[in-house]
C-alpha positions in Angstrom: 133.8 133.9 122.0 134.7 130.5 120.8 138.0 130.2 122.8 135.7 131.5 126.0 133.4 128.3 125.5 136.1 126.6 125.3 137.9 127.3 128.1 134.5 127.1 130.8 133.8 123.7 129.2 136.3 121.7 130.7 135.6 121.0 134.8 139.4 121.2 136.0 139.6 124.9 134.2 135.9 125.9 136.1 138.1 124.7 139.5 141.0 126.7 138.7 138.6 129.9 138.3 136.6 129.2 141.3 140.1 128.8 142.9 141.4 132.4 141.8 138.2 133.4 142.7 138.7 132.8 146.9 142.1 133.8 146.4 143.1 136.0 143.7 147.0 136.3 142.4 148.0 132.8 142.7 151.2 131.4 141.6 151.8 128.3 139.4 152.8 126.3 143.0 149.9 127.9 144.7 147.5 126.2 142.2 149.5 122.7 141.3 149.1 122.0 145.4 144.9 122.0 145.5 144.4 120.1 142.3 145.4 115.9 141.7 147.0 116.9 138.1 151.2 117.3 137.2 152.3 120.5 137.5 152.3 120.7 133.0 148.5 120.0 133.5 147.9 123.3 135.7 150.3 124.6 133.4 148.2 123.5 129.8 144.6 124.7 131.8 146.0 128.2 133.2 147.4 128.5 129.0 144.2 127.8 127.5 142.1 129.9 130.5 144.8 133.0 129.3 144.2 132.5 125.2 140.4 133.3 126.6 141.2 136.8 128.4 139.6 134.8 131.7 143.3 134.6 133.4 145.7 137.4 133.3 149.1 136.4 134.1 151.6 138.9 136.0 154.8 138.3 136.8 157.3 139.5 139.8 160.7 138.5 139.9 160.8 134.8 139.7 157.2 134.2 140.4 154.4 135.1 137.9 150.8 135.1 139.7 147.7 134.6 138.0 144.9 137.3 138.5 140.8 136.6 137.7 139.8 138.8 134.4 135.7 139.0 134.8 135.5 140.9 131.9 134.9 138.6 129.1 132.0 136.4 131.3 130.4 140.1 131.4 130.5 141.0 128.0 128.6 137.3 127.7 126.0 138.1 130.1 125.3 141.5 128.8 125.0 139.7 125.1 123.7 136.6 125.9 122.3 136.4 129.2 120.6 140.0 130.4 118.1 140.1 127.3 116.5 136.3 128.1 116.5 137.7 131.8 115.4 141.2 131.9 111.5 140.8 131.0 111.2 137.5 133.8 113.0 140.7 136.2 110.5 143.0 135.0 108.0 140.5 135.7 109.5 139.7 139.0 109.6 143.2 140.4 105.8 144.0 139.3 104.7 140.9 141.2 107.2 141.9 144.1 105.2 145.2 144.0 102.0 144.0 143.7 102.3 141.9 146.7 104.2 144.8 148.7 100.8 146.5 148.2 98.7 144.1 148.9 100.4 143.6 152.3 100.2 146.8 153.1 96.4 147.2 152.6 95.8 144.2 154.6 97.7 146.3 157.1 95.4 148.8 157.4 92.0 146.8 157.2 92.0 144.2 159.6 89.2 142.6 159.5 88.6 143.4 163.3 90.5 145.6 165.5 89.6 146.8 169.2 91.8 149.2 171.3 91.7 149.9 175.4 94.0 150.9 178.2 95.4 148.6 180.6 97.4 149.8 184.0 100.3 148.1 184.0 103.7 147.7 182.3 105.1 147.2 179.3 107.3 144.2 180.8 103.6 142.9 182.6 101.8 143.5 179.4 104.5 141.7 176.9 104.7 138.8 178.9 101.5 137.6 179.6 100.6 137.8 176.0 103.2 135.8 175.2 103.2 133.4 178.7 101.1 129.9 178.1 100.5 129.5 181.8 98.8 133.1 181.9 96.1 132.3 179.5 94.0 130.7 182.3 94.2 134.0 184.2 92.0 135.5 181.4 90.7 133.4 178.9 86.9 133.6 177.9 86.3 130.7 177.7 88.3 129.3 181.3 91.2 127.9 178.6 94.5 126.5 179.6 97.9 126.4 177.2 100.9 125.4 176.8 103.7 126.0 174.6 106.0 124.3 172.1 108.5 126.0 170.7 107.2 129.0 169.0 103.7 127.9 169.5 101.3 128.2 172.0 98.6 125.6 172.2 95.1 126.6 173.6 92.9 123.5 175.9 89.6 123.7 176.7 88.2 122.5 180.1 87.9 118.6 178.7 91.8 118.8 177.6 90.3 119.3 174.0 92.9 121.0 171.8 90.9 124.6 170.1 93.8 127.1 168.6 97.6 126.7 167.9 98.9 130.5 167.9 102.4 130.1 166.5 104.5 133.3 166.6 105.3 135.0 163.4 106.9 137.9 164.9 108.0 139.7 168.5 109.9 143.2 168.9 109.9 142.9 172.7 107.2 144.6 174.7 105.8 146.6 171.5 104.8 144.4 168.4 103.9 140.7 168.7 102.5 139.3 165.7 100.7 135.4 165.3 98.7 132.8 163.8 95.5 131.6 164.6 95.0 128.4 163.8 91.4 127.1 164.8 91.4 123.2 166.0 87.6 123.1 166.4 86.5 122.3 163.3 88.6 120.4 160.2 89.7 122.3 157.6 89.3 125.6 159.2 91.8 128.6 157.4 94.6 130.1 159.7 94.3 134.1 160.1 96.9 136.6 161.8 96.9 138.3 165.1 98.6 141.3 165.6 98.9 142.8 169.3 100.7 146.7 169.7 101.9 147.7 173.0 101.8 151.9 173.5 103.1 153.0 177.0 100.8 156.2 177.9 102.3 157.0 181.5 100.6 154.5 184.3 99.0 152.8 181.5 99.5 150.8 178.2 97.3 151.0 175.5 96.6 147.5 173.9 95.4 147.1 170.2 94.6 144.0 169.0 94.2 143.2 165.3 92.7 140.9 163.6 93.9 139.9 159.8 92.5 137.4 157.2 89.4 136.4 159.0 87.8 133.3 157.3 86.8 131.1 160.0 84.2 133.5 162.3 81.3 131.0 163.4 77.9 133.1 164.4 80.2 136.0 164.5 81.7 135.2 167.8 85.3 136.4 167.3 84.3 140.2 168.4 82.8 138.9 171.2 85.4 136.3 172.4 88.4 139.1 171.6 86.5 141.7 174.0 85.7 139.2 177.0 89.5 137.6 177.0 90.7 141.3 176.6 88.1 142.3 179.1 89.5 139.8 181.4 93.7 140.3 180.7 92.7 143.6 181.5 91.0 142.8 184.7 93.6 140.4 185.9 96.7 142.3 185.2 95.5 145.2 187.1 94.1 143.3 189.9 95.7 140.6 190.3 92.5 138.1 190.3 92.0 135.4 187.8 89.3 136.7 185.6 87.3 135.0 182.6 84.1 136.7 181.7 81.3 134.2 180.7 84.1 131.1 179.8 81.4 128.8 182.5 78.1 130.1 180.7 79.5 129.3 177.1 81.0 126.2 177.6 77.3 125.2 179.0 75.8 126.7 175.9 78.5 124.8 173.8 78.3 121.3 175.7 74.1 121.3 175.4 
């Protein structure tokens, strides 16, 4: 054990291991070539790393080549190393499955969810969820957007800035998953939006989820998701720009 210490405590021997690590088997000329030291320095280190079992020389015909012996850094970790370790693991994999569960009941208990059919395609469907210059077509409340990079950025009429919906995740034309960041009010906590695509023949069957609800003034999420939903609906399978009561509300709002 001592000679082990010994040998990983000196920097040049830790380089010659990480060496014969990338490229197991080198020679003595393989090694003297990556390392500013004389060839009897590489000699002295590759001596010292062998009396500690953590180089194993082997030699054919005129060269010998040096080979990587793991075994003695194992029998340290199993001694040394795997006891301090093993109950912050433990620890680690309860918390990993604690959180696993947690996930998954969030999962199934959004804290809003509505479901309706929609005539059109997948393709027609998947993109304008996803399209910033579509949100006009069927916003409640008469929005317009516009996208940065993965985020979409919601305007009202007066150029006000009211939601960032950053993506979180997309499987194309099935699963798109994203924030929803409120900009009306400072301080206001982000939640998740999860959208499902199911073809069902002529139609598509859109549910919309809504996760981790904390920000839900008068109640008015229900009844903003089913207008704007009520209008995509409307638009994509009529072609007409269509936003159910966006005027009216923004009235209310303004007096």
């Amino acid at each position: 054990m001592d000679a082990l210490f010994k040998a990983l405590n000196d920097p040049a021997r830790r380089a010659l291991l990480d060496s014969l690590r990338q490229s197991d088997g080198q020679t003595l000329t393989d090694l003297e070539a990556q390392f500013d030291m004389s060839r009897f320095g590489v000699m002295k280190h590759l001596k010292v790393l062998e009396d500690a079992q953590l180089v194993t020389p082997v030699r054919r015909g005129r060269f010998k080549h040096h080979y990587l012996n793991p075994l003695p850094l194992q029998e340290v970790l199993g001694r040394w190393i795997d006891p301090f370790l093993k109950p912050q693991a433990q620890a680690l994999a309860r918390l990993k499955a604690d959180l696993e569960r947690t996930s998954s009941m969030t999962e199934r208990k959004p804290d809003y969810m509505m479901s309706t059919y929609i005539k059109c395609s997948q393709e027609a469907l998947w993109n304008a969820l996803r399209s910033a210059p579509d949100v006009a077509n069927y916003d409640f409340l008469g929005q317009s957007a516009e996208r940065e990079g993965d985020t979409i950025i919601y305007r009202a009429p007066d150029g006000t800035v009211t939601l960032h919906a950053r993506e979180l995740e997309a499987v194309p034309m099935t699963r798109l998953v994203t924030t929803f960041e409120p900009k009306w009010e400072p301080d206001a906590k982000v939640s998740r939006v999860v959208y499902l695509i199911e073809p069902q023949g002529d139609f598509c069957r859109l549910t919309v989820e809504h996760h981790g609800l904390a920000h839900d003034p008068a109640g008015g999420t229900a009844d903003g998701w089913e207008r704007t939903i009520a209008g995509l609906k409307t638009w994509l399978e009529t072609g007409v720009p269509t936003t159910f009561g966006g005027d009216h509300l923004w009235e209310e709002h303004e007096a």
